[in-house]
C-alpha positions as CSV (number, residue, x, y, z in Angstrom):
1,X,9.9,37.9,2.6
2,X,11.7,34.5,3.1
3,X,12.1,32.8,-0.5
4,X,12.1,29.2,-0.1
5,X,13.3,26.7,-2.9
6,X,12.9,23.1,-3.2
7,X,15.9,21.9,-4.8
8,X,19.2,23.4,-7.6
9,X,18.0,23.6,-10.9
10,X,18.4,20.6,-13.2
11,X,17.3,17.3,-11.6
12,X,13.8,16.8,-10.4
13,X,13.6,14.1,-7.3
14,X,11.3,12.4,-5.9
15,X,12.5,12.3,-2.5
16,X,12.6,16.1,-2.2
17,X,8.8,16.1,-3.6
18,X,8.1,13.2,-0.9
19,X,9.7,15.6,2.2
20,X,8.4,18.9,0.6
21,X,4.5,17.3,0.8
22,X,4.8,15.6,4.0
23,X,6.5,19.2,5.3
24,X,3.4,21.3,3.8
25,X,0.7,19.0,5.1
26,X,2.5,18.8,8.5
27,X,2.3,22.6,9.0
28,X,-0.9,22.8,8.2
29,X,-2.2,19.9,8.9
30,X,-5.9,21.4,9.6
31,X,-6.1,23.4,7.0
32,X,-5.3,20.3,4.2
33,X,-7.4,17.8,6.4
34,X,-10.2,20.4,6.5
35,X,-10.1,20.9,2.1
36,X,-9.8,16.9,2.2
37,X,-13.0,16.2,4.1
38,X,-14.6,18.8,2.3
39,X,-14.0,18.2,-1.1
40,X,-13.0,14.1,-1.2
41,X,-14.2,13.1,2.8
42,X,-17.5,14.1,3.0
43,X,-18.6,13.6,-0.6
44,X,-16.8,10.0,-0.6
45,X,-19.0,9.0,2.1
46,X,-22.2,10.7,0.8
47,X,-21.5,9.2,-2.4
48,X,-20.8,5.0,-0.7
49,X,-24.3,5.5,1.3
50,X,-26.0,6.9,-2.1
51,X,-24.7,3.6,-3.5
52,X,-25.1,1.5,-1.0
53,X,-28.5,-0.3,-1.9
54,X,-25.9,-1.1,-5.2
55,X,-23.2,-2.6,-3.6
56,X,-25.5,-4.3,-1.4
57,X,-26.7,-6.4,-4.3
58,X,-23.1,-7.0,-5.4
59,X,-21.8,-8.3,-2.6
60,X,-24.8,-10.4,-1.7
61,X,-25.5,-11.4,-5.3
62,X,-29.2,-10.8,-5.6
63,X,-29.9,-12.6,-8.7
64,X,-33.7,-10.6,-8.9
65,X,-32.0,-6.8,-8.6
66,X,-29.1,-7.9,-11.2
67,X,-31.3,-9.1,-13.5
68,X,-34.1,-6.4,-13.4
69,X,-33.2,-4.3,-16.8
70,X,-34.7,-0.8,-14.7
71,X,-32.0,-1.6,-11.6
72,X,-29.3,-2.1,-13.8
73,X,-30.0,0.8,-15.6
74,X,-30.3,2.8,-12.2
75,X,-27.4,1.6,-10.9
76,X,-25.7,2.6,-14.4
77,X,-27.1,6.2,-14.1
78,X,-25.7,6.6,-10.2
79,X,-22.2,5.2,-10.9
80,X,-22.0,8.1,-13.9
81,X,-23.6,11.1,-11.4
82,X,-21.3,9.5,-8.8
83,X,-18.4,9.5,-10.8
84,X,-18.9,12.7,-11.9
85,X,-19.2,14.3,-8.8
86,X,-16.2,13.0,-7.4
87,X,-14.4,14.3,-10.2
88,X,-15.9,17.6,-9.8
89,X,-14.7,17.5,-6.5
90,X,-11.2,16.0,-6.8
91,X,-10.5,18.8,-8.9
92,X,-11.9,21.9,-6.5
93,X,-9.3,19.7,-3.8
94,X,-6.5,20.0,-6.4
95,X,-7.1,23.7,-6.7
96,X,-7.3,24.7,-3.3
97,X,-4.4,22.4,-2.4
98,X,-2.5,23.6,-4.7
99,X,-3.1,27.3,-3.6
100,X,-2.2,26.5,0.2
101,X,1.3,24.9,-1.2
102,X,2.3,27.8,-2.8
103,X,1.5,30.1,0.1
104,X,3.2,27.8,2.6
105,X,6.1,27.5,0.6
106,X,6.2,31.1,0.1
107,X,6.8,31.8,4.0
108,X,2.5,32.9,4.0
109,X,-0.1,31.3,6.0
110,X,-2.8,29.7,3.9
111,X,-6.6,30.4,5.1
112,X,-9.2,28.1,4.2
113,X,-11.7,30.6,2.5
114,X,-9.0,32.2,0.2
115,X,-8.3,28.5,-1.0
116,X,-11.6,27.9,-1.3
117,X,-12.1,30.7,-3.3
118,X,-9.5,29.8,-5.5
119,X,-10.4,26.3,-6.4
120,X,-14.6,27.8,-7.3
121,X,-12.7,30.8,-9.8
122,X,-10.8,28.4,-11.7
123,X,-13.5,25.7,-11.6
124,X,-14.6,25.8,-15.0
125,X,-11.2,25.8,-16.8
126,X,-10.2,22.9,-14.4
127,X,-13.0,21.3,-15.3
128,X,-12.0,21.6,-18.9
129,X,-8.8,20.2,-18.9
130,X,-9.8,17.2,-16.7
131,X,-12.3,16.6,-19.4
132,X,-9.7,16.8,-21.5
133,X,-6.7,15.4,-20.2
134,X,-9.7,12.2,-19.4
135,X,-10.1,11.7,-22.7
136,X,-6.7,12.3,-24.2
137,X,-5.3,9.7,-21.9
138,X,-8.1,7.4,-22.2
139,X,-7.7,7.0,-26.1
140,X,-4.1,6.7,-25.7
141,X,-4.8,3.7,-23.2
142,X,-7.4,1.9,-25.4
143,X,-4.6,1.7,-28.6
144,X,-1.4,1.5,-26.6
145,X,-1.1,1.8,-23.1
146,X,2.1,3.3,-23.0
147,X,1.1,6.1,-24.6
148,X,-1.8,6.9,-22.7
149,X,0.3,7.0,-19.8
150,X,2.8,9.3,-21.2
151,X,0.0,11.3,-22.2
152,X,-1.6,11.9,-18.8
153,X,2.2,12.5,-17.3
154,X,2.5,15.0,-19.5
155,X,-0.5,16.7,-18.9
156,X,-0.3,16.0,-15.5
157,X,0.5,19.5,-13.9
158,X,-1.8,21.5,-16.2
159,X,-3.5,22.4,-13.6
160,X,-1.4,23.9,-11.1
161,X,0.4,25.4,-14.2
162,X,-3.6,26.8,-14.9
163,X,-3.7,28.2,-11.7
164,X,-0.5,29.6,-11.3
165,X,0.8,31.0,-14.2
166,X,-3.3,31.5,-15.9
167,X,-2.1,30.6,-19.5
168,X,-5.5,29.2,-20.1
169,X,-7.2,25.1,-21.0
170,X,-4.6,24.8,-23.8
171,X,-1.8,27.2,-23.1
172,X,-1.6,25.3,-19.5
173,X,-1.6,22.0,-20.9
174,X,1.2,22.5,-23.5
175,X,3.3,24.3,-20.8
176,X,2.4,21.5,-18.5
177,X,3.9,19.2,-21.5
178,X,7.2,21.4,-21.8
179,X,7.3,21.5,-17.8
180,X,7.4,17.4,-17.7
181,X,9.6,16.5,-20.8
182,X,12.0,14.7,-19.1
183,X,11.0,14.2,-15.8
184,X,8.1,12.2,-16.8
185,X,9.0,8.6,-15.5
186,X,10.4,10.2,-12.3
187,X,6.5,11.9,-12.0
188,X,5.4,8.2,-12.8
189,X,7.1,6.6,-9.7
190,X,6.4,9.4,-7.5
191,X,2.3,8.5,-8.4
192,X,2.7,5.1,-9.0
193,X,4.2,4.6,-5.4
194,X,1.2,6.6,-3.8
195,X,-1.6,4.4,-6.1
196,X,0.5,1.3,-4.8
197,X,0.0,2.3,-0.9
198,X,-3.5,4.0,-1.4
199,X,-4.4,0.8,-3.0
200,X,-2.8,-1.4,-0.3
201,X,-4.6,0.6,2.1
202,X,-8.3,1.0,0.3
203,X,-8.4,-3.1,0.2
204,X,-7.6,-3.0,3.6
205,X,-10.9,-1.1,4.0
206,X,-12.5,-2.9,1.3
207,X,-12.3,-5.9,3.7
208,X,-13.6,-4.5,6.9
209,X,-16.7,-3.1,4.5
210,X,-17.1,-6.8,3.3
211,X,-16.5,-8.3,6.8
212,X,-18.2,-5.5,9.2
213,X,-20.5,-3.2,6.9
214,X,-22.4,-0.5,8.4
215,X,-21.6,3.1,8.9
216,X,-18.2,2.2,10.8
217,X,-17.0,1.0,7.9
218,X,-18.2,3.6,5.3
219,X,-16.7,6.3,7.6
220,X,-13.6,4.8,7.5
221,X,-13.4,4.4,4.1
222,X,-14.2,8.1,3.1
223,X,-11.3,8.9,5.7
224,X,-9.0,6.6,3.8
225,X,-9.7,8.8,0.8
226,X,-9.5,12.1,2.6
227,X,-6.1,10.9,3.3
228,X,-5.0,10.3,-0.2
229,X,-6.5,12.7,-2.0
230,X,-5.2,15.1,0.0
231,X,-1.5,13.2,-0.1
232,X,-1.8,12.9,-4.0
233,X,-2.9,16.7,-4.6
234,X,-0.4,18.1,-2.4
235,X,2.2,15.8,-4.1
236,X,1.4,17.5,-7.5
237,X,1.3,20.7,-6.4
238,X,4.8,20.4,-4.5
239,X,5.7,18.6,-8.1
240,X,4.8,21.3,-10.2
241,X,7.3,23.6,-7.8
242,X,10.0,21.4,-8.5
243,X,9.7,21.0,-11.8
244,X,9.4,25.1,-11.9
245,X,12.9,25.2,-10.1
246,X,14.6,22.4,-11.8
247,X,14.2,23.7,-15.1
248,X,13.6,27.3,-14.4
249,X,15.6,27.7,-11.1
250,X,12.2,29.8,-10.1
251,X,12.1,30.7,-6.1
252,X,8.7,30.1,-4.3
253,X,8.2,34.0,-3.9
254,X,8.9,34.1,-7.9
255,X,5.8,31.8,-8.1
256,X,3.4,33.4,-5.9
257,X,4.0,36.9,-7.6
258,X,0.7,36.6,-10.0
259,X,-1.6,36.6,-6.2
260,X,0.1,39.7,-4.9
């Protein structure tokens, strides 16, 4: 078996996690385009059309459906189940992302069911800690912001470290902690830098949606978050590798041990 590494132990760097995601994606570029649509693609766009009659009324300013106490409280009660079905999702596509990395890495080829199957076993506890982590980082934001921040950034590769290593809700997110301590404003450029151009290109879409409407529009804008949550989850789990080998000096076949 090949062991692949990402980096010498010591200094975690953003340009190697930049070339090691673009290099995962690139060599299986169906596979992660396939978990994306899945699990961000498909229920992005199923989510924009449930909402649509919503945004309609926005964007149009109906002053009769915004002042009708029962549709407010309607379109209250879809943007919570909306919300929380994204986030269901965007953590099955963290999980099953996070399983092809480590078995491209390790010189394997990923298969879409096994990933699959790895993101619905470790649902649950994912589940947990992005409850968690949520509200963690969400009180920290609402006193100080700072800490809030540093809060999620700590916390920030419990998952993979979950999946991986299986030390449990808590166990992974204080190892996540000890894992980031002092690479955590290095992980806060490598994300801030992918929010900047997600963001950059998701008001880009915003505009044809506003412009154009329609189906067209909706379609491209659940491809536009195909693309970055499958960017951003790839990212973290190519993160969580080098941060394994710049502190630990762990090689990629040393990681994928607990799946043999």
């Amino acid at each position: 078996m090949t062991t692949a590494t990402l980096g010498q132990p010591g200094r975690f760097e953003i340009g190697r996690v930049f070339n090691g995601t673009f290099s995962v994606i690139g060599r299986n570029i169906g596979l992660c385009i396939g978990l994306a649509l899945l699990f961000s693609g498909l229920p992005a766009l199923l989510i924009r059309m449930w909402q649509q009659p919503q945004i309609d009324a926005m964007l149009h300013g109906d002053p009769g459906a915004m002042a009708d106490p029962n549709a407010v409280f309607r379109n209250f009660y879809i943007s919570i189940i909306a919300g929380l079905v994204a986030f269901v999702f965007a953590l099955l596509l963290q999980a099953a992302l996070m399983r092809a990395t480590i078995e491209d890495l390790n010189g394997k080829q990923p298969s879409f069911g096994d990933c699959i199957q790895i993101a619905i076993r470790f649902l649950l506890p994912t589940l947990a800690i992005g409850l968690l982590v949520g509200i963690g980082a969400g009180i920290g934001l609402m006193l100080l912001i700072v800490p809030g921040i540093i809060l999620w950034l700590g916390w920030s590769m419990a998952v993979p470290v979950l999946i991986q290593e299986r030390l449990g809700v808590f166990g992974s997110m204080s190892r996540s902690r000890a894992l980031t301590k002092g690479s955590r404003w290095s992980l806060f450029g490598l994300f801030l830098i992918i929010v900047i151009i997600a963001m950059i290109i998701q008001w880009g879409m915003l505009l044809v949606l506003v412009l154009f409407g329609g189906i067209i529009a909706e379609v491209g804008a659940a491809l536009v978050q195909t693309v970055v949550s499958m960017v951003l989850s790839v990212a973290t789990a190519v993160s969580y590798v080098e941060l394994r080998q710049a502190k630990e000096g762990a090689s990629i076949d040393q990681l994928a041990e607990i799946f043999s």
